[in-house]
C-alpha positions in Angstrom: 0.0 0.0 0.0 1.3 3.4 -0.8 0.0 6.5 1.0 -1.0 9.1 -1.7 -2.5 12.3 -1.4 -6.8 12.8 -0.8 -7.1 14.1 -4.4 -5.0 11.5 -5.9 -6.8 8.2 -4.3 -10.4 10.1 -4.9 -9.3 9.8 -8.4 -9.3 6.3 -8.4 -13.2 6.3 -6.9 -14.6 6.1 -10.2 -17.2 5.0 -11.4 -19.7 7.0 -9.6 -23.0 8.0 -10.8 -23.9 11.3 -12.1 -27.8 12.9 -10.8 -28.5 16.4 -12.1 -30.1 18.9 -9.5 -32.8 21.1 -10.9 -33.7 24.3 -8.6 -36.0 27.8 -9.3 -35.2 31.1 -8.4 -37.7 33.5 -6.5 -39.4 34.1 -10.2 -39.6 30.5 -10.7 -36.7 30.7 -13.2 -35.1 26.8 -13.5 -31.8 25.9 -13.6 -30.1 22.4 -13.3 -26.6 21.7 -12.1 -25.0 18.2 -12.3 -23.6 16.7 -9.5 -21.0 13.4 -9.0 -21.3 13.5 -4.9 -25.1 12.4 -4.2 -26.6 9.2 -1.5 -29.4 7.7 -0.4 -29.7 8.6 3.0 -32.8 6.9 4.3 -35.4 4.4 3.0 -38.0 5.4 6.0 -38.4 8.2 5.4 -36.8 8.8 2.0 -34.4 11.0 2.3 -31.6 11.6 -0.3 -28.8 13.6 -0.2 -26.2 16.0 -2.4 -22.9 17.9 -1.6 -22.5 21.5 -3.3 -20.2 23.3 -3.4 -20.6 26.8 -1.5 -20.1 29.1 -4.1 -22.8 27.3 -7.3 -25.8 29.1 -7.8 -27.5 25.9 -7.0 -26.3 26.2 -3.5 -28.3 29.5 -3.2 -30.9 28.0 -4.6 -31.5 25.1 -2.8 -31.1 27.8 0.6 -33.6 29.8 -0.5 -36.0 28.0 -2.0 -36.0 25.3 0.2 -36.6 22.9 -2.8 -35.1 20.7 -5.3 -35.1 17.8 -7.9 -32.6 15.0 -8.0 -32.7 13.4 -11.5 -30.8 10.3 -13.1 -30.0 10.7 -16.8 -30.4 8.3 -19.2 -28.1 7.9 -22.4 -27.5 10.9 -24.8 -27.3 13.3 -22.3 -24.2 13.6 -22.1 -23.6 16.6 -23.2 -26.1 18.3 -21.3 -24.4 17.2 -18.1 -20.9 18.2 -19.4 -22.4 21.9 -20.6 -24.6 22.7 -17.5 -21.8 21.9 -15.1 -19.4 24.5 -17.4 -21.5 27.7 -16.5 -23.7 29.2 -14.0 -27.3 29.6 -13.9 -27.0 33.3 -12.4 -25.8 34.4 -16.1 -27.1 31.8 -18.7 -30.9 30.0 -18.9 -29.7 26.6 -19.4 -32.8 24.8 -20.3 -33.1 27.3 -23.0 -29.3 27.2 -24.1 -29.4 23.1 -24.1 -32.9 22.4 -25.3 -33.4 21.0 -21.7 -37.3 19.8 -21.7 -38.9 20.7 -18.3 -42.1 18.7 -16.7 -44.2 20.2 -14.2 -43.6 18.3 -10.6 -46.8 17.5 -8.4 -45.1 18.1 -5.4 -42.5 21.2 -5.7 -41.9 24.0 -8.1 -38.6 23.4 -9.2 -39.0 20.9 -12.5 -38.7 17.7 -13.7 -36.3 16.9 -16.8 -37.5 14.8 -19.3 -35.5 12.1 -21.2 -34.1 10.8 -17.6 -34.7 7.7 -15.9 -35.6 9.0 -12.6 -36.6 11.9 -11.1 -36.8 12.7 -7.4 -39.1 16.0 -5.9 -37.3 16.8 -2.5 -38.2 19.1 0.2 -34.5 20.4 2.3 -34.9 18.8 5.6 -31.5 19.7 7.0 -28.3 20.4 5.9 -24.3 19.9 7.4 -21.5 22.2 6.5 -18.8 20.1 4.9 -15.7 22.2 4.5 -16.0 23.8 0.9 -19.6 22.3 0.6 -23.1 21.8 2.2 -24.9 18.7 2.6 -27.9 19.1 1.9 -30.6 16.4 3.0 -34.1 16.4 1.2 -37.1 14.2 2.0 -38.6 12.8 -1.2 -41.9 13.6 -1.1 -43.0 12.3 -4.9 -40.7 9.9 -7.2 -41.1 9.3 -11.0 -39.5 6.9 -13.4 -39.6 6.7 -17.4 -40.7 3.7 -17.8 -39.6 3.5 -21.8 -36.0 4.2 -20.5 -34.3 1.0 -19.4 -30.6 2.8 -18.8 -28.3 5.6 -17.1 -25.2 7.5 -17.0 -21.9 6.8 -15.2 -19.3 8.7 -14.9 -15.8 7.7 -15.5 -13.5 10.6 -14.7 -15.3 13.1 -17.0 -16.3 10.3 -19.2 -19.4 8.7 -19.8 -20.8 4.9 -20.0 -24.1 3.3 -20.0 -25.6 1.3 -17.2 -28.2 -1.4 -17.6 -31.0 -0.7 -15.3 -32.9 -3.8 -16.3 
């Protein structure tokens, strides 16, 4: 065993999966952020959580608003996921800029994302401080699934493979 640095054995965690956060402003503008650092927290109740970064617009977001949606993308949205994590929502409409399709949630205002496997409405129930990021916990209070899409994303180091679901 060799001792290596944080950064340098966290680059060896992969593959994870990637979830894409979608979030409103106070106008009910959208915006979506994807995220590598996401859990299930709790079967009873169902509670999921994410790790932002302090300083994303998502992170206000979720603060603010008190809301969010965790979704799983399914194959060809790749580059979505690589061009909504390359700028911020506070200066570009991203579901406008990538032809993002938004679904109305039954449960919270922020929206769903068509084209991906899953999508999770979540109300913040708590949140840690986690050096450069929050924690942020949210009770799923309504789940849907795509039922035509049998597959999602993984990401491998800024890469992206396919991952049977069925």
């Amino acid at each position: 065993m060799k001792e290596v640095s944080f950064s340098e054995a966290m680059r060896r965690k992969y593959p994870e999966w990637v979830v894409l956060i979608t979030t409103v402003d106070e106008n009910g503008k959208p915006d979506v952020m994807p995220a590598g650092w996401a859990m299930i927290a709790s079967h009873q109740p169902p509670l999921f959580a994410i790790s932002v970064g302090h300083g994303r617009y998502t992170h206000k977001l979720i603060r603010n608003q008190k809301e969010f949606v965790i979704t799983f993308p399914s194959p060809g949205m790749e580059e979505a996921i690589e061009y909504t994590g390359s700028c911020s929502g506070r200066d570009v409409d991203k579901f406008k800029e990538f032809g993002l399709k938004a679904l109305k949630a039954k449960e919270v205002k922020p929206p769903l994302l068509a084209d991906c496997i899953v999508n999770l409405e979540c109300k913040l129930e708590g949140e840690l401080a986690a050096g450069d990021h929050t924690i942020f916990l949210g009770r799923v209070v309504a789940a849907h699934v795509d039922e035509d899409i049998h597959a999602r994303l993984l990401n491998f180091s800024g890469k992206f493979a396919v991952a049977v679901t069925q």
